[in-house]
PDB file with one MODEL, atoms N, CA, C and O in Angstrom:
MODEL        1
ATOM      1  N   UNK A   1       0.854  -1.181   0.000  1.00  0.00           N
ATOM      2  CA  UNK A   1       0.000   0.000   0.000  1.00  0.00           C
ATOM      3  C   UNK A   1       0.894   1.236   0.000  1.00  0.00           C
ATOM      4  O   UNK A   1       1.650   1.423   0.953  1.00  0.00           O
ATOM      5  N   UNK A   2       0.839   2.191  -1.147  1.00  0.00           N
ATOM      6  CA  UNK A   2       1.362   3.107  -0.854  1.00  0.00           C
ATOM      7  C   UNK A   2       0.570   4.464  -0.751  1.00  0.00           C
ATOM      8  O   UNK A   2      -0.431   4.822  -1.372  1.00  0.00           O
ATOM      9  N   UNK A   3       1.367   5.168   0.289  1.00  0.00           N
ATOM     10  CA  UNK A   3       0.766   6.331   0.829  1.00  0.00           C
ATOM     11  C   UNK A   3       1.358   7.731   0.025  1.00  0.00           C
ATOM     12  O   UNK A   3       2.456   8.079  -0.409  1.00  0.00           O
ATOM     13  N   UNK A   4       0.171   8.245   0.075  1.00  0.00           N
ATOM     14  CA  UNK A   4      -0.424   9.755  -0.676  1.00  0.00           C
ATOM     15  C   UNK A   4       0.079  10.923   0.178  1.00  0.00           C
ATOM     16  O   UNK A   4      -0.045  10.773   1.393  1.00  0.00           O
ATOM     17  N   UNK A   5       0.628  12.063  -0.263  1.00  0.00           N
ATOM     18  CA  UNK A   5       1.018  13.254   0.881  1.00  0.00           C
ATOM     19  C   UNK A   5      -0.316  13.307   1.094  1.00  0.00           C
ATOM     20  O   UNK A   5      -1.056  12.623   0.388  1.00  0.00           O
ATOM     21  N   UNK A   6      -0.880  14.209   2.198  1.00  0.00           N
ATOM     22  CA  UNK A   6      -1.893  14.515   2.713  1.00  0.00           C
ATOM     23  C   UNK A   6      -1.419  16.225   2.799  1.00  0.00           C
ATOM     24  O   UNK A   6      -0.270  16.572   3.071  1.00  0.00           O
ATOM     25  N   UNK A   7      -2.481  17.125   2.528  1.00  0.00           N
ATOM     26  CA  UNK A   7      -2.467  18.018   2.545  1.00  0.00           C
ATOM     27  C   UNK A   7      -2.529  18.580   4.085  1.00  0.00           C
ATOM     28  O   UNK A   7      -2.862  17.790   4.968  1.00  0.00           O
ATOM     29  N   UNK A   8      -2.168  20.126   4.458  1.00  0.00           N
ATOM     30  CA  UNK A   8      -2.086  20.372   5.687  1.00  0.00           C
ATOM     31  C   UNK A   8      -2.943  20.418   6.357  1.00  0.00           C
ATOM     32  O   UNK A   8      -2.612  20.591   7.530  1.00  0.00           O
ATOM     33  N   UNK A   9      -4.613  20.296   6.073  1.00  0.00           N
ATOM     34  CA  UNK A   9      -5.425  20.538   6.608  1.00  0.00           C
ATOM     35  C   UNK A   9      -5.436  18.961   7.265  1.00  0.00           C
ATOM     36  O   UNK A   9      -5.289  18.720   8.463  1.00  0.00           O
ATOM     37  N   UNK A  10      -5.604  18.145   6.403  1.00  0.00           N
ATOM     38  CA  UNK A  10      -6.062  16.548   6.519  1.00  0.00           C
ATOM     39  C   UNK A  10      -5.052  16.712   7.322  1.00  0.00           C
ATOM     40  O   UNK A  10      -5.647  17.457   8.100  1.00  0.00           O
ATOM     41  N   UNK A  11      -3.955  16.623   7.794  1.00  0.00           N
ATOM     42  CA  UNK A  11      -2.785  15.975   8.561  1.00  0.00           C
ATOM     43  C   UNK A  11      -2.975  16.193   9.901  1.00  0.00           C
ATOM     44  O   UNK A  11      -2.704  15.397  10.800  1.00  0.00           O
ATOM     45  N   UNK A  12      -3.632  17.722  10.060  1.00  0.00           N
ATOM     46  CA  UNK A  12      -3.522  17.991  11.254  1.00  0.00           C
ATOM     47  C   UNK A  12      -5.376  18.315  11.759  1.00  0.00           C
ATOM     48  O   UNK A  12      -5.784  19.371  12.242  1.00  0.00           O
ATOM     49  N   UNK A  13      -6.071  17.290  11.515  1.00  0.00           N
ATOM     50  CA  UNK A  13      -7.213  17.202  11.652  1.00  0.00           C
ATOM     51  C   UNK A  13      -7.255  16.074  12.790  1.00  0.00           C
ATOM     52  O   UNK A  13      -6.379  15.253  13.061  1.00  0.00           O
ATOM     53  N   UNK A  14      -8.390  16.240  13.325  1.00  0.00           N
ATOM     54  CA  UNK A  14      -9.132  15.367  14.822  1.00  0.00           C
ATOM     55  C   UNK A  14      -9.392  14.349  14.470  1.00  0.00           C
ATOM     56  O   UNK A  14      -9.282  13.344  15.172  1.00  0.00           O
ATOM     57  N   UNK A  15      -9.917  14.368  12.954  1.00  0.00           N
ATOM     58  CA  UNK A  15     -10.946  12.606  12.821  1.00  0.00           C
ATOM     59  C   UNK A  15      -9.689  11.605  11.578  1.00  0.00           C
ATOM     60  O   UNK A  15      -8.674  12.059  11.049  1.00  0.00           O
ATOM     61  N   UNK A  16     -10.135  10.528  11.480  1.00  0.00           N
ATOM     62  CA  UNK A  16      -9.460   9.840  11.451  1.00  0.00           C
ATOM     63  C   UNK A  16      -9.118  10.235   9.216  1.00  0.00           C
ATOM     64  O   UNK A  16     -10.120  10.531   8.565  1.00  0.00           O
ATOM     65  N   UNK A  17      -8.356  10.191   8.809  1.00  0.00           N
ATOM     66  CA  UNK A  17      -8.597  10.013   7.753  1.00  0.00           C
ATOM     67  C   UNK A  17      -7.826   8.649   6.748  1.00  0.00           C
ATOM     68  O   UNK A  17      -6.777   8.023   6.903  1.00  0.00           O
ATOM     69  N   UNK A  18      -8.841   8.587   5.773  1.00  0.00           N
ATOM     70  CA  UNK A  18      -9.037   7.434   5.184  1.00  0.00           C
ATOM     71  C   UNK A  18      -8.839   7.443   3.730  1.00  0.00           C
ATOM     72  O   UNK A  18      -8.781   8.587   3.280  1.00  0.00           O
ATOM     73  N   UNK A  19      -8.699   6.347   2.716  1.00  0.00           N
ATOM     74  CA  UNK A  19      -8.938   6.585   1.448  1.00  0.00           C
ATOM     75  C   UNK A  19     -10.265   6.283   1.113  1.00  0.00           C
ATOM     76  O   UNK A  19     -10.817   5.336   1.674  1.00  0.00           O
ATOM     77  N   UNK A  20     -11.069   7.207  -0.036  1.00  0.00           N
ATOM     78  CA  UNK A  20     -12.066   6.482  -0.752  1.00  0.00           C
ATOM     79  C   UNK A  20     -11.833   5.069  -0.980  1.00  0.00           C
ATOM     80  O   UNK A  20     -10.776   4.596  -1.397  1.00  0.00           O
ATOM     81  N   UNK A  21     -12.814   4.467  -0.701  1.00  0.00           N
ATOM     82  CA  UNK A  21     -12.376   2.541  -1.228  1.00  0.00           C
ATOM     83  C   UNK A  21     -12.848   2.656  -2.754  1.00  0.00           C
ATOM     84  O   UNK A  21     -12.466   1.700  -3.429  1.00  0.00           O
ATOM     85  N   UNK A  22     -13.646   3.681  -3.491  1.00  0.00           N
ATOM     86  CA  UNK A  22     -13.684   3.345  -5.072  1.00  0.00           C
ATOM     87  C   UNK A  22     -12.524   4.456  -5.486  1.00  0.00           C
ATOM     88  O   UNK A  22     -11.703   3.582  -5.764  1.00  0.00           O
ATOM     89  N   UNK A  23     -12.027   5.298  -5.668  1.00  0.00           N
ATOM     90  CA  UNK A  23     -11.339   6.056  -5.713  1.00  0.00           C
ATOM     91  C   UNK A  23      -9.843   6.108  -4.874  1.00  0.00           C
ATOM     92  O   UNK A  23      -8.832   6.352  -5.533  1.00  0.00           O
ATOM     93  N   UNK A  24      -9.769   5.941  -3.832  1.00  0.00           N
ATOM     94  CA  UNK A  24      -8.308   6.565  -3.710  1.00  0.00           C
ATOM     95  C   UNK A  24      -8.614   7.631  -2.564  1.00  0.00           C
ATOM     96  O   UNK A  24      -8.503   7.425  -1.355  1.00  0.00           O
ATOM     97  N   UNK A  25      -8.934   8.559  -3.051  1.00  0.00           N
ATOM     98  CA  UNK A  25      -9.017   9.986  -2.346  1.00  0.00           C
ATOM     99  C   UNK A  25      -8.874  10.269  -0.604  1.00  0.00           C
ATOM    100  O   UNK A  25      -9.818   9.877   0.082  1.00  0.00           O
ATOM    101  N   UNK A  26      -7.995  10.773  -0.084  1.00  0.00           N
ATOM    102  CA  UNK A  26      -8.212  10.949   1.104  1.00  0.00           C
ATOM    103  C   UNK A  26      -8.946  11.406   1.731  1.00  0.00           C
ATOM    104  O   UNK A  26      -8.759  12.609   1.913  1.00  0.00           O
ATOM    105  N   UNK A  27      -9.837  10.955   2.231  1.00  0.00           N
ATOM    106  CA  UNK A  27     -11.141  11.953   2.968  1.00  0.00           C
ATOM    107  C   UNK A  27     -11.281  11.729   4.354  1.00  0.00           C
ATOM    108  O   UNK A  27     -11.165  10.539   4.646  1.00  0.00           O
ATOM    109  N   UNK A  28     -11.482  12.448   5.253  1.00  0.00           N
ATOM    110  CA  UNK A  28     -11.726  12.760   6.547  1.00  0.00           C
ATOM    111  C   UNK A  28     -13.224  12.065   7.152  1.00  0.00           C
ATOM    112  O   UNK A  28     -14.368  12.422   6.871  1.00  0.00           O
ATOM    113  N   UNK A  29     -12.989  11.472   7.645  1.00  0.00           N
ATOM    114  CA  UNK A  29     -14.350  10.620   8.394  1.00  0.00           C
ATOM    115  C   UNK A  29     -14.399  11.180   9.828  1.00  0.00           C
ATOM    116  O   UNK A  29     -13.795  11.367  10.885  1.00  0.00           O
ATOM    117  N   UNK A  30     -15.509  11.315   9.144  1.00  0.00           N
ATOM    118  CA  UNK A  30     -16.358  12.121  10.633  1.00  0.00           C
ATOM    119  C   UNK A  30     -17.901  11.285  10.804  1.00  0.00           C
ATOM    120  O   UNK A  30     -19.044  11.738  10.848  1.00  0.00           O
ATOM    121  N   UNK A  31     -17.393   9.907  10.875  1.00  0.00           N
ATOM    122  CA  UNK A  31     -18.935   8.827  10.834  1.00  0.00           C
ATOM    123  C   UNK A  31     -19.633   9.271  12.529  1.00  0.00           C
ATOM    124  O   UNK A  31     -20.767   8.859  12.771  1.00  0.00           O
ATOM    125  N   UNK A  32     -18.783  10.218  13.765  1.00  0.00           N
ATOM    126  CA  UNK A  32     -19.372  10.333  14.384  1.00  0.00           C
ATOM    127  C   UNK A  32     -20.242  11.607  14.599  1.00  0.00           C
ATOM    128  O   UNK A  32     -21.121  11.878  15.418  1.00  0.00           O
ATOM    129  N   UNK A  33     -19.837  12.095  13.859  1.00  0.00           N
ATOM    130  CA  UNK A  33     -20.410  13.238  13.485  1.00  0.00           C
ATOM    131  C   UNK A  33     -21.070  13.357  11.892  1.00  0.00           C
ATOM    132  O   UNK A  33     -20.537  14.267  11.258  1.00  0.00           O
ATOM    133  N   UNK A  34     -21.789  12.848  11.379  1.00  0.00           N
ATOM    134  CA  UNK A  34     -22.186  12.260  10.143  1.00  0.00           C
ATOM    135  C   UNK A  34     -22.423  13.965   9.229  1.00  0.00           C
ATOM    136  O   UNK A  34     -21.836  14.417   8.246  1.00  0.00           O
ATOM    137  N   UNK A  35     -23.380  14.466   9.972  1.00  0.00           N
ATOM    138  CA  UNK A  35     -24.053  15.980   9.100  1.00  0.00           C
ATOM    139  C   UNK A  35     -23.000  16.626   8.680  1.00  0.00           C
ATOM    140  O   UNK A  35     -23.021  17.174   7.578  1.00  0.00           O
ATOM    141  N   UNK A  36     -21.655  16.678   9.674  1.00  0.00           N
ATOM    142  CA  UNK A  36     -20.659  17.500   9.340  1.00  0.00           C
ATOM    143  C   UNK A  36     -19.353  16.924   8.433  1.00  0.00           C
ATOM    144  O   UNK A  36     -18.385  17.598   8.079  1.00  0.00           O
ATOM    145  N   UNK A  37     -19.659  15.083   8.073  1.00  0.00           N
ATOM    146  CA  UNK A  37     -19.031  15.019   7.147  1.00  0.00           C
ATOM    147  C   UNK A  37     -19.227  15.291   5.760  1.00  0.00           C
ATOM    148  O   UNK A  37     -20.421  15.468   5.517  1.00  0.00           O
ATOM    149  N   UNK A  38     -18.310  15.411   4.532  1.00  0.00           N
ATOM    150  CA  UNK A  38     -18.140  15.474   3.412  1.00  0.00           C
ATOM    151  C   UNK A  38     -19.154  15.076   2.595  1.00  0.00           C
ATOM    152  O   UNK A  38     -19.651  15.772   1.709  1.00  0.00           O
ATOM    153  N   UNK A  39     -19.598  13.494   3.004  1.00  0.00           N
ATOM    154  CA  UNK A  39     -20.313  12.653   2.297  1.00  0.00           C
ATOM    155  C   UNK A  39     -21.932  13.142   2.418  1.00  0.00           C
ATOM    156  O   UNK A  39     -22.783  12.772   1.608  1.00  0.00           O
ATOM    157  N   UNK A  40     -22.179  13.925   3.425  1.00  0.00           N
ATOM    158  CA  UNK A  40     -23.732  14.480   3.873  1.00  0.00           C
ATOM    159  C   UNK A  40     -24.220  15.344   2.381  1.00  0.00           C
ATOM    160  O   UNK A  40     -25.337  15.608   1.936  1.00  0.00           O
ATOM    161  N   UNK A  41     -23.179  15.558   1.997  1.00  0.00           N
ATOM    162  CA  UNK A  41     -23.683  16.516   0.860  1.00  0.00           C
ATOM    163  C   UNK A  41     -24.786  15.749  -0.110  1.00  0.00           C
ATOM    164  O   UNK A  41     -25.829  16.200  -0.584  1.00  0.00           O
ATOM    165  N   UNK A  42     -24.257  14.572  -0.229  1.00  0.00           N
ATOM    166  CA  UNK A  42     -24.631  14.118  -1.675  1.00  0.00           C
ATOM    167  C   UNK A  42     -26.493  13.724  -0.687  1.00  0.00           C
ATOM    168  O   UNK A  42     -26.450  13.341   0.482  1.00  0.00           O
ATOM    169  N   UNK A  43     -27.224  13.822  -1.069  1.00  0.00           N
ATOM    170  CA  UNK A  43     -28.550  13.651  -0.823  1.00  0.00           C
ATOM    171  C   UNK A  43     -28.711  12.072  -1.319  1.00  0.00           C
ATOM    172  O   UNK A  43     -28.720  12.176  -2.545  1.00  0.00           O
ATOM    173  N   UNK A  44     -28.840  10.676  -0.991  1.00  0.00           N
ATOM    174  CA  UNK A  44     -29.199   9.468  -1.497  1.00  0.00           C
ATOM    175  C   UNK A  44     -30.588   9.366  -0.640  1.00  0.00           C
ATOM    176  O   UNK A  44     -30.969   9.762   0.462  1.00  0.00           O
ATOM    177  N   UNK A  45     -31.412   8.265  -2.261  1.00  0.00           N
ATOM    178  CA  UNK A  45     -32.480   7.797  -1.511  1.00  0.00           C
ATOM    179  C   UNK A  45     -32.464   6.438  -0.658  1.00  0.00           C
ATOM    180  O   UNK A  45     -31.318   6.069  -0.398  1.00  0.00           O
ATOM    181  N   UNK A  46     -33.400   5.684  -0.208  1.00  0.00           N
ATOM    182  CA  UNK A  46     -33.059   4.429   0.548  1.00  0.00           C
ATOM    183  C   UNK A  46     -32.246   3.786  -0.810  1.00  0.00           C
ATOM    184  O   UNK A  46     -31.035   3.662  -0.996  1.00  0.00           O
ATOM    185  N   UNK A  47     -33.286   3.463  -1.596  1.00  0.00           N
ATOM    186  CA  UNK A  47     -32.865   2.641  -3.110  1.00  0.00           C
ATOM    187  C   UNK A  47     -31.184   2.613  -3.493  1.00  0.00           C
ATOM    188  O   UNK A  47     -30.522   1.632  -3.833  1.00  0.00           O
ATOM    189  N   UNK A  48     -30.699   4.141  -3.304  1.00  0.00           N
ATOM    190  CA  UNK A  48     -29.502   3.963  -4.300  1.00  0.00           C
ATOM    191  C   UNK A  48     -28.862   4.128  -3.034  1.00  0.00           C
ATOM    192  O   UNK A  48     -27.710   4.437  -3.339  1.00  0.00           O
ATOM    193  N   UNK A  49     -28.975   4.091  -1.335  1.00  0.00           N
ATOM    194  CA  UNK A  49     -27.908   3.783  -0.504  1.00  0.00           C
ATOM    195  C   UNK A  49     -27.531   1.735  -0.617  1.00  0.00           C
ATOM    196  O   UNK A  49     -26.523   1.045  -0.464  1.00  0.00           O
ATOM    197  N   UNK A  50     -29.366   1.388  -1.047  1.00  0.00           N
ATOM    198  CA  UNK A  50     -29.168  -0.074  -1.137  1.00  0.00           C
ATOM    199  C   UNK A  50     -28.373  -0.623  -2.141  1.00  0.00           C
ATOM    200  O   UNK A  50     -27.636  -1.596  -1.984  1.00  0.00           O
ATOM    201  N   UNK A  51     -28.581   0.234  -3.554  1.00  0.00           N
ATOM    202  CA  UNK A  51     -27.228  -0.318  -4.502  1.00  0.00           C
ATOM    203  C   UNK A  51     -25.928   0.148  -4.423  1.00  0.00           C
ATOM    204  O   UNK A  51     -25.091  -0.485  -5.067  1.00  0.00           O
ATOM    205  N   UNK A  52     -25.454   1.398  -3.589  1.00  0.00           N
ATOM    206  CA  UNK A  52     -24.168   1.564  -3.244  1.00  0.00           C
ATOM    207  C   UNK A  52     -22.996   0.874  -2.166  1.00  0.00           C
ATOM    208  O   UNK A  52     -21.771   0.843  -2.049  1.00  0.00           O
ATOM    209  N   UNK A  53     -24.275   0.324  -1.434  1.00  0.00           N
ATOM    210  CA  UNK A  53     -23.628  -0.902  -0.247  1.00  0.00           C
ATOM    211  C   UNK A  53     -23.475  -1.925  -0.619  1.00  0.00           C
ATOM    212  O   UNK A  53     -22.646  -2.638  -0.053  1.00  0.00           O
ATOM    213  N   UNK A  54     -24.180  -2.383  -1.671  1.00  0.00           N
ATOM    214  CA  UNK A  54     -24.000  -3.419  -2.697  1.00  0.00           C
ATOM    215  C   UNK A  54     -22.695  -3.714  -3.195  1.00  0.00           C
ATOM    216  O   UNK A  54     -21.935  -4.681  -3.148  1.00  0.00           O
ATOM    217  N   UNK A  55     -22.680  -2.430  -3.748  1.00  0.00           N
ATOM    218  CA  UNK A  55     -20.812  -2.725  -4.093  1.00  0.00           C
ATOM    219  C   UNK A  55     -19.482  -2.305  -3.318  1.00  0.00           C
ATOM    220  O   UNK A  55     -18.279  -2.508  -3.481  1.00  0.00           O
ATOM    221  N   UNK A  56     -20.186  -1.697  -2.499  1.00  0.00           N
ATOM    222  CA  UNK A  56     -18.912  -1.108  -1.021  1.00  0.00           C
ATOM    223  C   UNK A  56     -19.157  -1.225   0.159  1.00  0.00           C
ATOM    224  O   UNK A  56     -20.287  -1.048   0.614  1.00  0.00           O
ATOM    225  N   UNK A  57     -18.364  -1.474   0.706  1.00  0.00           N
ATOM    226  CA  UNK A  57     -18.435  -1.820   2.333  1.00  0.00           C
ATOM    227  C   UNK A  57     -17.806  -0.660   3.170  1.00  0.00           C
ATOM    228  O   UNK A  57     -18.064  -0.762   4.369  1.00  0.00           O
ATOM    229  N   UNK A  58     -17.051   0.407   2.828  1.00  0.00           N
ATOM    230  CA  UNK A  58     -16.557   1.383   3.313  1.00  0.00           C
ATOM    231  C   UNK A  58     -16.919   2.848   2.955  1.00  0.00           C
ATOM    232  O   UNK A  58     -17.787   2.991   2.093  1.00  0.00           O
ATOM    233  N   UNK A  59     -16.440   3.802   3.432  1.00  0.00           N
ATOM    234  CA  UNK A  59     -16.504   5.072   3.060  1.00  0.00           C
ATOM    235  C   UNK A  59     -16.147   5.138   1.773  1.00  0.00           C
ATOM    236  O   UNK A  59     -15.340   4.440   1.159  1.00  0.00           O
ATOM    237  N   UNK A  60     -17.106   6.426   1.250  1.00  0.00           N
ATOM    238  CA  UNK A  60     -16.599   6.916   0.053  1.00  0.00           C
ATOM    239  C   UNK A  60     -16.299   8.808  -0.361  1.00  0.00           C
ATOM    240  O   UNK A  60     -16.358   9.734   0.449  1.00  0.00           O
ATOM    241  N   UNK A  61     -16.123   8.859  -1.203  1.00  0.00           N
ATOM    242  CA  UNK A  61     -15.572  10.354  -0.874  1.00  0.00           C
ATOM    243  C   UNK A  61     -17.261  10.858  -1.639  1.00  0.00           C
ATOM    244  O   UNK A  61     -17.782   9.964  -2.306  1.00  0.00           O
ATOM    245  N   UNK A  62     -17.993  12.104  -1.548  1.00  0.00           N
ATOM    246  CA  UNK A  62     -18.709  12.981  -2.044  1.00  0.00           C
ATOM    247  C   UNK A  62     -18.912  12.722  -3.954  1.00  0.00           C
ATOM    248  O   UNK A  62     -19.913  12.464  -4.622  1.00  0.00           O
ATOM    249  N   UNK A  63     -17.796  12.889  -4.253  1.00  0.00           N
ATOM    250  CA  UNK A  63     -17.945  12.844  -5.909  1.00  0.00           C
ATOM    251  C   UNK A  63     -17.761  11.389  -6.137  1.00  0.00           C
ATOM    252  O   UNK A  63     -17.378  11.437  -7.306  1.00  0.00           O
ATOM    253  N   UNK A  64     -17.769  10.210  -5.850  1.00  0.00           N
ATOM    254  CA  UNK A  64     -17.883   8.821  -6.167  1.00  0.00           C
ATOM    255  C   UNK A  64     -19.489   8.794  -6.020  1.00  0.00           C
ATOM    256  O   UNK A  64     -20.325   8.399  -6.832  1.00  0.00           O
ATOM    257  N   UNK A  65     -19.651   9.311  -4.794  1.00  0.00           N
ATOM    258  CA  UNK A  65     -21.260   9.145  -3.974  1.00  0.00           C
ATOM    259  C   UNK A  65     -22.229   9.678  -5.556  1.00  0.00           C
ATOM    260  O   UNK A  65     -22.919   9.071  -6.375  1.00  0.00           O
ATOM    261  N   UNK A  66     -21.882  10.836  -5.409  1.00  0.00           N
ATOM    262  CA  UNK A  66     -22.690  11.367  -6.620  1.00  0.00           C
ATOM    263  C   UNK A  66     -22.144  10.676  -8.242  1.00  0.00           C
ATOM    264  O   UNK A  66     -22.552  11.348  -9.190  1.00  0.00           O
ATOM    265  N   UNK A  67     -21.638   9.945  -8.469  1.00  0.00           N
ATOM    266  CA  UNK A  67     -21.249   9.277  -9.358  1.00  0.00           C
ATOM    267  C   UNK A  67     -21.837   8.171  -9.234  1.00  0.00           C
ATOM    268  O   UNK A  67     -22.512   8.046 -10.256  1.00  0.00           O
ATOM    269  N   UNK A  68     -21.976   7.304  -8.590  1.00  0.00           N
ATOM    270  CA  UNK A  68     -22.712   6.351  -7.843  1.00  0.00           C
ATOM    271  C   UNK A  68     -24.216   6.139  -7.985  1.00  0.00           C
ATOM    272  O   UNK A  68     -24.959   5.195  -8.257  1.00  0.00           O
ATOM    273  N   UNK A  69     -24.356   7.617  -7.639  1.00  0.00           N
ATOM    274  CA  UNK A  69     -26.141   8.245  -7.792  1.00  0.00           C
ATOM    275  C   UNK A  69     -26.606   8.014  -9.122  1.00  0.00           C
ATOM    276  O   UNK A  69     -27.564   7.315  -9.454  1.00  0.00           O
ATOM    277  N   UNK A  70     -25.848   8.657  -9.836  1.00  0.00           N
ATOM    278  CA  UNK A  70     -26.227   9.087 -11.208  1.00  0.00           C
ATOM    279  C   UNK A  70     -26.078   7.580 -12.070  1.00  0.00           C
ATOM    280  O   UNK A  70     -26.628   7.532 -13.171  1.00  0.00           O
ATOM    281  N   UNK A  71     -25.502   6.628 -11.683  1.00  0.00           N
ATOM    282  CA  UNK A  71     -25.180   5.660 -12.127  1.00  0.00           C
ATOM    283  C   UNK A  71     -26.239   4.342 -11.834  1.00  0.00           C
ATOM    284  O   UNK A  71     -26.553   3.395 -12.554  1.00  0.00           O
ATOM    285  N   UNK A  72     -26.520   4.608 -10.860  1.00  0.00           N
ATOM    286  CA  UNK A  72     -28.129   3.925 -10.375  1.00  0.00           C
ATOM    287  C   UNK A  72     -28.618   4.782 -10.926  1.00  0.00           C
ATOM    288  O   UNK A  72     -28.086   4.647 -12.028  1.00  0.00           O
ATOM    289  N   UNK A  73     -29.394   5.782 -11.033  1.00  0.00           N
ATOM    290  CA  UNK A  73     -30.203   6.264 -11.977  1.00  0.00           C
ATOM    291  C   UNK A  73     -30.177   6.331 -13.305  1.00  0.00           C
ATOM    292  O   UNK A  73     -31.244   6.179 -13.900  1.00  0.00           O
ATOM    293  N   UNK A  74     -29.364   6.491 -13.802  1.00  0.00           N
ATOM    294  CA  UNK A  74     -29.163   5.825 -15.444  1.00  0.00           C
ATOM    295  C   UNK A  74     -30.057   4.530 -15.771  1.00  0.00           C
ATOM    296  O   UNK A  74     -31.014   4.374 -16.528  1.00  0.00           O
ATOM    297  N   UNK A  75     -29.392   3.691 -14.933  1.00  0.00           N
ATOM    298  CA  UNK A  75     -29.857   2.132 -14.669  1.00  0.00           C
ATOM    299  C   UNK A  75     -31.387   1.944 -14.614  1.00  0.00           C
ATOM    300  O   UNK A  75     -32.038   1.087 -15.212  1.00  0.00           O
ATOM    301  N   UNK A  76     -31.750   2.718 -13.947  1.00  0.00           N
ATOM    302  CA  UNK A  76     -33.253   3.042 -13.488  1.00  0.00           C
ATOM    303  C   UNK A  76     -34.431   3.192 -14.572  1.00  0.00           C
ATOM    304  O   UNK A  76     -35.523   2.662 -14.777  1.00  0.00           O
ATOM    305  N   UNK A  77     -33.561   4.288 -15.216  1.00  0.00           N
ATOM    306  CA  UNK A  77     -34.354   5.051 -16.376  1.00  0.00           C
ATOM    307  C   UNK A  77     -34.591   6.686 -15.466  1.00  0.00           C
ATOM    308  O   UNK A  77     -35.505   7.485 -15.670  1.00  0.00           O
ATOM    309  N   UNK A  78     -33.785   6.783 -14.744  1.00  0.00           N
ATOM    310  CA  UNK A  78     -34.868   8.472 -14.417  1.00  0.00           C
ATOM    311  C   UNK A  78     -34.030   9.339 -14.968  1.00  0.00           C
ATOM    312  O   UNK A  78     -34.308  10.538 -14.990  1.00  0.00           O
TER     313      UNK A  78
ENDMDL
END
């Protein structure tokens, strides 16, 4: 496994940080604090949290999430 510089903010942050598991990306998990993480942005319905757990078991960064979205919905037809 090789490791990514982390920028100064991420380094010297409280919560733990992690890579995207579809991506890579270092992102900051704040699963105890959920509203104030990254990932709160992306709005999912039950449906496409059920096909995104489908294929991941871990965190993901914001723009996978919404990639993700749009990708079940394609699928969908909407």
């Amino acid at each position: 496994m090789t490791s990514e510089p982390m920028n100064n903010t991420l380094k010297h942050s409280k919560h733990e940080i992690i890579p995207c598991e579809r991506c890579g990306t270092a992102i900051e998990c704040k699963a105890n604090s959920y509203t104030k993480c990254q990932c709160s942005v992306v709005q999912l319905s039950i449906n496409e949290v059920q096909y995104i757990s489908e294929l991941y078991d871990g965190c993901l960064c914001a723009k996978c999430l919404f990639e993700l979205q749009q990708e079940y919905r394609e699928e969908i037809g909407v």
